[in-house]
C-alpha positions as CSV (number, residue, x, y, z in Angstrom):
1,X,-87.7,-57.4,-10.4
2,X,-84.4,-58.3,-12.0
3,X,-81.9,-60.7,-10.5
4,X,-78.4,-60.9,-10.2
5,X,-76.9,-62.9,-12.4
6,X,-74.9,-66.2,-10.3
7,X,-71.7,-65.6,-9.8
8,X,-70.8,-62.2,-11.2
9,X,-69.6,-59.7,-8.9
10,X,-71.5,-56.6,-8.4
11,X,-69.8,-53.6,-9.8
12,X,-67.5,-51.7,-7.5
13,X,-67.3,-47.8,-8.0
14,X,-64.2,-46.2,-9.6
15,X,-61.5,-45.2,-6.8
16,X,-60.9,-41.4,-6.9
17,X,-57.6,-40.4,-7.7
18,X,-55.8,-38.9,-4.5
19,X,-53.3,-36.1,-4.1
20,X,-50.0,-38.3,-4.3
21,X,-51.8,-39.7,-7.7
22,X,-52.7,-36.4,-9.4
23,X,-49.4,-35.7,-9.0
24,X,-48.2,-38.4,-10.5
25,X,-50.5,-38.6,-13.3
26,X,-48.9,-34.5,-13.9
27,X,-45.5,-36.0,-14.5
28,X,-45.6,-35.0,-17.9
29,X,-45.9,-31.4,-17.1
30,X,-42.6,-29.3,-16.5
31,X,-41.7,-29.3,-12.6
32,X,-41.1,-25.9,-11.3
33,X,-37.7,-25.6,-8.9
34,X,-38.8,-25.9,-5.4
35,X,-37.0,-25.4,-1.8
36,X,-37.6,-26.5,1.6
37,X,-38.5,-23.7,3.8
38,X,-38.9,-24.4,7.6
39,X,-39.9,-28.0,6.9
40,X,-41.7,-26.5,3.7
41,X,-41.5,-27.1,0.1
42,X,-41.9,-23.6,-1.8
43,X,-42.7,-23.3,-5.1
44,X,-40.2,-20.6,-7.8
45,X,-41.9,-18.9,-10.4
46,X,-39.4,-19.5,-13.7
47,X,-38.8,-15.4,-13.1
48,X,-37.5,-16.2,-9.5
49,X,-35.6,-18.8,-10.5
50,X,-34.1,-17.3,-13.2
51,X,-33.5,-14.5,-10.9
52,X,-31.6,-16.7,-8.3
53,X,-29.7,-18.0,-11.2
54,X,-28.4,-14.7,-12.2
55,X,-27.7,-13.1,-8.9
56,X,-24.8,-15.8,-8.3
57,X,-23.3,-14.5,-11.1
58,X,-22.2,-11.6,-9.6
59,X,-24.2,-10.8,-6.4
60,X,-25.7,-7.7,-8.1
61,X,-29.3,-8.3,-7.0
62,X,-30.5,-4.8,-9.5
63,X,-28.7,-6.2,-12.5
64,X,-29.9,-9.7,-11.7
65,X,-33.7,-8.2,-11.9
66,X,-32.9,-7.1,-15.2
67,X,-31.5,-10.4,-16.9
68,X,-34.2,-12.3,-15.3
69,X,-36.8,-10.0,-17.0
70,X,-38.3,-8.2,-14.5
71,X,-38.6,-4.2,-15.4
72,X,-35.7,-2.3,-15.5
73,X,-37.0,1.0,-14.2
74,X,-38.0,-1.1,-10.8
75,X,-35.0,-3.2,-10.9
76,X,-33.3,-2.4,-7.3
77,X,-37.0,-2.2,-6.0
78,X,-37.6,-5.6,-7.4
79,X,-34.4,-7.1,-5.8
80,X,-35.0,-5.6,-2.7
81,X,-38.4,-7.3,-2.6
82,X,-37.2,-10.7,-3.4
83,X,-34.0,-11.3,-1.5
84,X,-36.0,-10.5,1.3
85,X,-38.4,-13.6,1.3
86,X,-37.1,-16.5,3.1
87,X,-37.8,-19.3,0.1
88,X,-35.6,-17.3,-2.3
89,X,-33.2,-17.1,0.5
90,X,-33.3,-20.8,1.0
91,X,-33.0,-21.1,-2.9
92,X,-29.7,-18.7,-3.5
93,X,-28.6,-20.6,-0.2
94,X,-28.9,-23.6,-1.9
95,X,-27.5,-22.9,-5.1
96,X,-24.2,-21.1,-3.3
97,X,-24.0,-24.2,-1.5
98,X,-24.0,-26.3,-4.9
99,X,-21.5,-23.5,-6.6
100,X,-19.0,-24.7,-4.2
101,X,-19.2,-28.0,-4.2
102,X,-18.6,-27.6,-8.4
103,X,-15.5,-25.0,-8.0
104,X,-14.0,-26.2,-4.4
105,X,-14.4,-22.6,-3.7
106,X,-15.8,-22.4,-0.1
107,X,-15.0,-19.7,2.8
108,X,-13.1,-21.6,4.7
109,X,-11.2,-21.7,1.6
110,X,-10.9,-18.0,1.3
111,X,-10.1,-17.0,4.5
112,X,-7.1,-19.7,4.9
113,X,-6.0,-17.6,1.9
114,X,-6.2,-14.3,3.4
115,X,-4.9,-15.8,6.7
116,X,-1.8,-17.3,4.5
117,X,-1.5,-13.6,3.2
118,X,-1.4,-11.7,6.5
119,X,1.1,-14.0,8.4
120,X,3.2,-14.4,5.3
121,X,7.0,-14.0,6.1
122,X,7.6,-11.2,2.7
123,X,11.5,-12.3,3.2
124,X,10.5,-15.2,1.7
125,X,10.4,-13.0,-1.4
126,X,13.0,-10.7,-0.9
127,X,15.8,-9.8,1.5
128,X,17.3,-6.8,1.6
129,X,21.0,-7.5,3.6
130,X,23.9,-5.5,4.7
131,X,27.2,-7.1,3.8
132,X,31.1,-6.3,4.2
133,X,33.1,-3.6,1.6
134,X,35.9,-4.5,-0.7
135,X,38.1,-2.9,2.5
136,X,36.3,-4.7,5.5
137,X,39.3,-7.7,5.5
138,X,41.6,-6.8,3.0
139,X,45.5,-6.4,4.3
140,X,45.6,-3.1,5.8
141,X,42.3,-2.3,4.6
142,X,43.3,-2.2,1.1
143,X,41.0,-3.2,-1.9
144,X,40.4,-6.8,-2.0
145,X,39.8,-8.8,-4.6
146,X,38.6,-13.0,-5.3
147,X,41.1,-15.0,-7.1
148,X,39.1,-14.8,-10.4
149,X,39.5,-11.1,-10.2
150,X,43.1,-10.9,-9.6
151,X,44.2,-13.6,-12.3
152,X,42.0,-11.3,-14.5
153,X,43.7,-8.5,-13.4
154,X,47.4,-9.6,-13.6
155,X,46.5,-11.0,-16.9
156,X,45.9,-7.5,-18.1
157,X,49.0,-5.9,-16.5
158,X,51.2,-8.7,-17.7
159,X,49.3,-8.4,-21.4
160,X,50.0,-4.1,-21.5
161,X,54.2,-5.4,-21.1
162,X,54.4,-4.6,-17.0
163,X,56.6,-6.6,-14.5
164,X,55.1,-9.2,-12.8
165,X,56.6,-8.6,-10.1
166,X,55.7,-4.9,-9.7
167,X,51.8,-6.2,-10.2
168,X,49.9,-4.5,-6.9
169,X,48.2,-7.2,-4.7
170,X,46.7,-4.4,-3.0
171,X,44.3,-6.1,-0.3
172,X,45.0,-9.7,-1.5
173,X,42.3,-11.7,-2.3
174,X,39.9,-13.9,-0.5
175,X,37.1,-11.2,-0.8
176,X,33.5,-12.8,0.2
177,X,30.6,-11.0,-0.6
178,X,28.2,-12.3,2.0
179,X,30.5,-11.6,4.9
180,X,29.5,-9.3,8.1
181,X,30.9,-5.8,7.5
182,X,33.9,-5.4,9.7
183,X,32.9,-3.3,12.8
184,X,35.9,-0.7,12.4
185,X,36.2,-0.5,8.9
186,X,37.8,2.6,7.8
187,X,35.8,2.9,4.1
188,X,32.4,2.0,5.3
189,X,32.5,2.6,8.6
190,X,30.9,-0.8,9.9
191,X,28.3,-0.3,8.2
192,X,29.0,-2.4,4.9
193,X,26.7,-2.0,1.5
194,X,22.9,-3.2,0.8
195,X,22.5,-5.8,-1.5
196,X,18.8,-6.4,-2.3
197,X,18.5,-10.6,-2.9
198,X,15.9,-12.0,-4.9
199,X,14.7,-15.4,-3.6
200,X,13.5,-18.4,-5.7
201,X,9.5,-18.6,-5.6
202,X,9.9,-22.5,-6.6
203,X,10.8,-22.9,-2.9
204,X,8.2,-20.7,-0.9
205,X,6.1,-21.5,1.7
206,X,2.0,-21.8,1.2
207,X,1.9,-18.5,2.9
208,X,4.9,-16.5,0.6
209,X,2.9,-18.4,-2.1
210,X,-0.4,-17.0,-1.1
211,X,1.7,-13.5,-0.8
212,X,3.1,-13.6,-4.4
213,X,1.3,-12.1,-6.8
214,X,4.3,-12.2,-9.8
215,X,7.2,-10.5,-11.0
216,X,7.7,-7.2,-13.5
217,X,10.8,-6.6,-15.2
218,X,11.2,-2.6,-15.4
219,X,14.0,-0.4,-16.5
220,X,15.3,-0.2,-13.0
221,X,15.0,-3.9,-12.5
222,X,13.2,-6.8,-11.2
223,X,10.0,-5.8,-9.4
224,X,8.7,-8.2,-7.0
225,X,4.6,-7.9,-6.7
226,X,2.7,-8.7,-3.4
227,X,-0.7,-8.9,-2.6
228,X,-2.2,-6.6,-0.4
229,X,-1.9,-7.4,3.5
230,X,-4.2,-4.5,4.6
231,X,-6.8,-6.2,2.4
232,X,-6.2,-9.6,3.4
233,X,-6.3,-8.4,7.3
234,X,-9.6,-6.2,6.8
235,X,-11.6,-9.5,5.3
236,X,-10.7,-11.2,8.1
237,X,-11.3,-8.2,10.5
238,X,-14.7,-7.9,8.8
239,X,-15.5,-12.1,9.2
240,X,-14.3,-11.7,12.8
241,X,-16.7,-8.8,13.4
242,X,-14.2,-6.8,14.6
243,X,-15.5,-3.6,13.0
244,X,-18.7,-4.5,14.5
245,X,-17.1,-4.4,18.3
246,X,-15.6,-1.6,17.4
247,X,-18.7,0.2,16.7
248,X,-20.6,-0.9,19.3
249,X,-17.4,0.6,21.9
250,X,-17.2,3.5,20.6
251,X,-19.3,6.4,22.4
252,X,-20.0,9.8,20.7
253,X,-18.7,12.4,23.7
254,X,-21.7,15.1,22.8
255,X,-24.3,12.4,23.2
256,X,-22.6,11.7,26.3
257,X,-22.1,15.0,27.5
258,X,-26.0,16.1,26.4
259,X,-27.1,12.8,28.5
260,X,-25.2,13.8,31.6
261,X,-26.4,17.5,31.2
262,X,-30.2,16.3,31.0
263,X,-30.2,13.9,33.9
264,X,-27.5,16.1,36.0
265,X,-25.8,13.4,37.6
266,X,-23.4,15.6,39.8
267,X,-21.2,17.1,36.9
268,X,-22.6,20.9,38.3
269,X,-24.7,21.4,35.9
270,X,-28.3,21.1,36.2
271,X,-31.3,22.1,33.7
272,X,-33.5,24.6,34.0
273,X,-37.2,24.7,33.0
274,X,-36.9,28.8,32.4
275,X,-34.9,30.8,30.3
276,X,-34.3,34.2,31.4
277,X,-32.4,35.5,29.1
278,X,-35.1,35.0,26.3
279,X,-37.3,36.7,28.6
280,X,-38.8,33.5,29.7
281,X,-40.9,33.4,33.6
């Protein structure tokens, strides 16, 4: 019977490796994207991921089937199938939640915007005022003129050999454009003369600026551009579930009448079991 030899240690058997090993001894292979699902971590295929990758492009979950590879004849099928399980939920929230940390776009963001766009003062942009004639305040309600216009003008009449002192004054001047038209006004009534006033857009308010969407120079003019308020106010409407409450209040009057006929709750009308005039018992 063989001994042990003194003071060597008997051998001790290999450890096996466990789980958390394993895993790190498959370092080396290619990590799939994962995403924690109810305190789970779910595994993507490469397709799925590819798939979430594509549908933040443009939110088109069919044409997001097809650039990730999947078949093209099955491709709203496909996209169907796949938004609607919960890890590639978690994994396009995820990814949203990473696109707007990168591009500071986030909805807060986007609804300040539309809420800049809706309660927007457009005056800020443009004004259209009412101001006083050339006969509002001149002497006897004649034409009246500002001084620059009157030197020009007795400039001329002196220049074509007249008499200075047979130049007409007419209304004197003095005129001011911006004045209130004069209430009894014999050329205009009171009611003075539009003047549409373009304002500087260096100067608006963060809700004029959010309104602004440029300026076009057209044969008639300047054109001023504005975004949409009716859009800007339905995106809002919609966040606010407003179309939602809507829906839910609103009552279809046949289905309400066909109700009331079927349970005759006092309206007169009560139904009947027999028919006679299809010859019914």
């Amino acid at each position: 019977m063989k001994t042990e030899q003194a003071g060597k240690k008997p051998a001790t058997p290999k450890a096996k490796k466990t789980p958390v090993a394993k895993k790190a001894a498959g370092a080396s292979v290619r990590a799939r994207n994962t995403v924690k699902v109810q305190q789970a971590v779910v595994a993507l295929t490469d397709k799925e991921q590819q798939f979430v990758d594509e549908y933040l492009v443009d939110l088109n979950g069919a044409q997001a089937a097809i650039r990730a590879k999947y078949a093209e004849s099955s491709a709203r099928q496909t996209a169907t199938k796949l938004l609607s399980k919960a890890h590639i939920q978690a994994a396009i929230a995820v990814a949203r939640a990473k696109q707007q940390q990168r591009t500071e776009i986030t909805a807060d963001r986007v609804l300040r915007e539309a809420w800049n766009q809706v309660t927007a003062d457009a005056r800020e942009l443009t004004e259209l005022i009412v101001v006083c004639c050339r006969h509002c305040y001149g002497k006897g309600h004649m034409r009246q003129r500002t001084q620059i216009e009157r030197d020009f003008a007795f400039e001329l009449w002196c220049g074509e050999g007249e008499d200075p002192d047979g130049f007409p004054e007419d209304g004197g001047v003095g005129f001011e454009p911006n004045r209130e038209p004069f209430e009894n006004c014999p050329d205009c009534g009171g009611h003075g003369y539009p003047r549409v006033v373009l304002k500087d857009t260096r100067k608006l308010s963060p809700g004029a600026v959010s309104l602004f969407a440029g300026v076009k120079q057209t044969k008639f003019g300047i054109e001023v551009q504005t975004h949409s308020k009716d859009a800007a106010m339905e995106k809002l409407f919609k966040h606010l579930g407003l179309y939602e409450k809507d829906n839910q209040q609103r009552v279809d009057p046949l289905a309400s009448l066909l109700h009331g006929l079927a349970s005759g709750n006092g309206n007169g009308f009560k139904p009947v079991s027999r028919d006679p005039e299809h010859g019914e018992d």
